[in-house]
C-alpha positions in Angstrom: 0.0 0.0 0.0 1.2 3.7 -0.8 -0.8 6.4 0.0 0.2 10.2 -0.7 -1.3 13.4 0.3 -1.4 16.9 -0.1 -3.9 19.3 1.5 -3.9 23.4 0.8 -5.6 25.2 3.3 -6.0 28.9 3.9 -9.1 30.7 5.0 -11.0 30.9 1.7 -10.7 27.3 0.9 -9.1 23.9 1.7 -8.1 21.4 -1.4 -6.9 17.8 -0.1 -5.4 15.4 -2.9 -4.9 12.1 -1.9 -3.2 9.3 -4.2 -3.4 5.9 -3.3 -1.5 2.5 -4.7 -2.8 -0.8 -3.7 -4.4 -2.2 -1.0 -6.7 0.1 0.8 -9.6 2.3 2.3 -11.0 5.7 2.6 -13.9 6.7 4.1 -15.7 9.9 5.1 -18.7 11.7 5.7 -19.6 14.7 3.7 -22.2 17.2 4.8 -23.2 20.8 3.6 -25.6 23.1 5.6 -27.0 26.6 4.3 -23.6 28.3 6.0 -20.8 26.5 3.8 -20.4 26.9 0.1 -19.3 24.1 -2.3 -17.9 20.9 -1.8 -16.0 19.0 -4.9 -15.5 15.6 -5.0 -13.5 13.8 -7.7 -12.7 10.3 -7.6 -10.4 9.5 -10.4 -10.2 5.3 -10.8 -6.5 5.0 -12.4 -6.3 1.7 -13.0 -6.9 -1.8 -11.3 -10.5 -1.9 -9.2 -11.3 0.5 -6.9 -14.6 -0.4 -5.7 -17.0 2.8 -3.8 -20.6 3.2 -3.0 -23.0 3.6 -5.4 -23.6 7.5 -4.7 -26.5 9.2 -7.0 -25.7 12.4 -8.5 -22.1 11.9 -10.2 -22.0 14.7 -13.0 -19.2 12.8 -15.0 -19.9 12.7 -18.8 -20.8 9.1 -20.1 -17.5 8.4 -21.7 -16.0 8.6 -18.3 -18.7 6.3 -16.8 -17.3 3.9 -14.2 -13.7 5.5 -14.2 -14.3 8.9 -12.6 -16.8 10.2 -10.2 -17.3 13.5 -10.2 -19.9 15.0 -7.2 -20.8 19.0 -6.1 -22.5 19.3 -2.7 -23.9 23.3 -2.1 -26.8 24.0 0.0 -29.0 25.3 -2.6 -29.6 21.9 -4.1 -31.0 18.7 -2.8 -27.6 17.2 -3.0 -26.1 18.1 0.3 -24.9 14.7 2.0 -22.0 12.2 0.9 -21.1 9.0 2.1 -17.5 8.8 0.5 -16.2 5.1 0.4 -13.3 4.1 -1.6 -11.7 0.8 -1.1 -8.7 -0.1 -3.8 -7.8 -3.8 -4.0 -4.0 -4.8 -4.9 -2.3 -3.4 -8.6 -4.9 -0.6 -8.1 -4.4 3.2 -8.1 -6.7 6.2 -7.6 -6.8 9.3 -7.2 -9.1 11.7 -4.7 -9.5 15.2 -4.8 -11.7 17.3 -1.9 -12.1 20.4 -2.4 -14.0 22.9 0.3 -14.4 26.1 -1.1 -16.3 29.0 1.9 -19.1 30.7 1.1 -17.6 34.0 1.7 -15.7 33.2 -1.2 -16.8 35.5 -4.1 -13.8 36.0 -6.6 -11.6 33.5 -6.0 -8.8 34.8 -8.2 -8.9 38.5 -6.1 -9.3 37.1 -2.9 -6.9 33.5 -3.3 -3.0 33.3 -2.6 -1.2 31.7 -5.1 -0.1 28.7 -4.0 -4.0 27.9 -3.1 -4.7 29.6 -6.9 -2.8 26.9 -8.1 -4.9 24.0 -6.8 -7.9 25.7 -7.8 -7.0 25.9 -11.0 -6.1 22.0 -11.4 -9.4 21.3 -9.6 -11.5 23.7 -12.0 -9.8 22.2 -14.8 -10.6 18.5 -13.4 -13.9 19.5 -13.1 -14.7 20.8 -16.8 -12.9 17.7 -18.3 -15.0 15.4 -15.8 -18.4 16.8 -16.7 -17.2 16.6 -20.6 -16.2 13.1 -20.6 -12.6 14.0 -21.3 -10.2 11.5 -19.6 -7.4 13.6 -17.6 -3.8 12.7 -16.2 -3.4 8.8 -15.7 -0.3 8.1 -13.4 1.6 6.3 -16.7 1.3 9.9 -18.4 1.7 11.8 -15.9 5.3 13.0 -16.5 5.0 13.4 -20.0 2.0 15.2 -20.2 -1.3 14.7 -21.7 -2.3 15.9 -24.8 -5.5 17.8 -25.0 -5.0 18.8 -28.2 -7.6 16.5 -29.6 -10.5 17.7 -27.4 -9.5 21.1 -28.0 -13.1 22.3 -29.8 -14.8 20.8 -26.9 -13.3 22.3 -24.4 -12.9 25.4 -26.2 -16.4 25.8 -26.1 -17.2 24.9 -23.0 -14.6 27.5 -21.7 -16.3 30.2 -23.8 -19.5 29.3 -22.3 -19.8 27.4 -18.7 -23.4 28.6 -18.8 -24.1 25.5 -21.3 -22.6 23.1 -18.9 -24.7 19.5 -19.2 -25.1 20.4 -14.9 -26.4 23.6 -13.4 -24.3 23.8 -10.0 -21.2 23.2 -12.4 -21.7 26.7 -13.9 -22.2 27.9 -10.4 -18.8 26.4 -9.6 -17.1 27.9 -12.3 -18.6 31.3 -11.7 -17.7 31.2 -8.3 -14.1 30.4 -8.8 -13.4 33.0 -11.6 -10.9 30.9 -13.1 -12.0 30.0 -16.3 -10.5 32.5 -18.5 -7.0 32.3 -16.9 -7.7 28.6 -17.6 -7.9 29.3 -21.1 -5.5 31.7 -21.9 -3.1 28.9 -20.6 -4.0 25.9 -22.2 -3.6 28.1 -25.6 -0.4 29.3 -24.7 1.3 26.2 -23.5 -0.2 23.9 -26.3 -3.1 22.3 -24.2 -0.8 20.4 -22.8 -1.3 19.2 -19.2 1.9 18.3 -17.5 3.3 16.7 -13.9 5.2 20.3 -13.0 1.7 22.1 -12.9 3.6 24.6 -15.7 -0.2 25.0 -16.9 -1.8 25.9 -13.1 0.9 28.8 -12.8 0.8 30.4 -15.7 -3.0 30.3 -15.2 -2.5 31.3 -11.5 -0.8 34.7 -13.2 -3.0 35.2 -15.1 -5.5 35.4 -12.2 -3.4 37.7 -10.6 -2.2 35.5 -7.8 1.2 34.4 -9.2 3.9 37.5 -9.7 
């Protein structure tokens, strides 16, 4: 078993990433009330079996159906309560990303330091490719870089307009976190290429304003 973590925390938000190899289990309950904001939940299943419960409401596009789970808990929708169980048997990997975003938050990109800019950026990026269908960084590609070249029209146009997201409270997401633009100008300017230095996250974070 390997298991690898990184949490970001400052007052605005918290963003935990956890990466796990082989044997084992993860459990935790996840609850919203009208005082928080948004809660992100992506379960990336990198290879091998990873087995979790079978939560409704997973806002992954079909292509990406049984591999990634994708949930958004707010307050203003029914969805406010998550039983998160993920148990990974041996030769499997996954990936876990929790992201708490306050809901004093307004403009994440004015109000975020950049090292916390950076992980929202990854997790706003994981987010659109999750709700599209498009798979994202398996741990074999990782260091090289994934090409997004080929999913470039889709994306494009999703980035140009998060209002025609498949899923409401996506949109909401998106607006909240006022990254989507910096997002974009990135991915044009590096290639839309994705790769394991998070090259893509800073130059998006400067373009947000956080990085110098």
């Amino acid at each position: 078993m390997q298991v690898r973590s990184t949490i970001t925390r400052e007052d605005l938000a918290e963003i935990i990433e956890i990466e796990g190899e082989g044997e084992y289990i993860y459990e935790r309950q996840l609850e919203v009330t009208e005082h928080d904001g948004y809660v992100v939940v992506l379960l990336e299943k990198l290879r091998g079996v990873i087995k979790t419960l079978d939560n409704p409401g997973n806002f992954v596009g079909d292509r990406l159906k049984g591999r990634v789970e994708l949930y958004i808990l707010n307050a203003k929708i029914e969805f406010r309560s998550l039983k998160l169980r993920v148990e990974s048997q041996a030769g499997a990997a996954f990936r876990l990303t929790m992201a708490f975003f306050r809901k004093t938050v307004t403009n994440i990109k004015e109000e975020m330091p950049c090292k916390l800019c950076k992980a929202a950026c990854k997790v706003t990026l994981s987010v659109i490719l999750a709700s599209l269908g498009i798979p994202y960084l398996d741990l074999e590609e990782a260091q090289a870089g994934i090409n997004l070249t080929g999913f470039k029209d889709e994306i494009g146009q999703f980035l140009d307009n998060p209002q025609a997201a498949a899923h409401g409270i996506v949109a909401e997401l998106l607006e909240q976190t006022g990254l989507v633009g910096a997002i974009r100008i990135a991915l044009e300017v590096l290639g839309w290429i994705c790769d394991a230095e998070d090259r893509l996250y800073t130059f998006a974070c400067s373009q947000a304003g956080c990085c110098p």
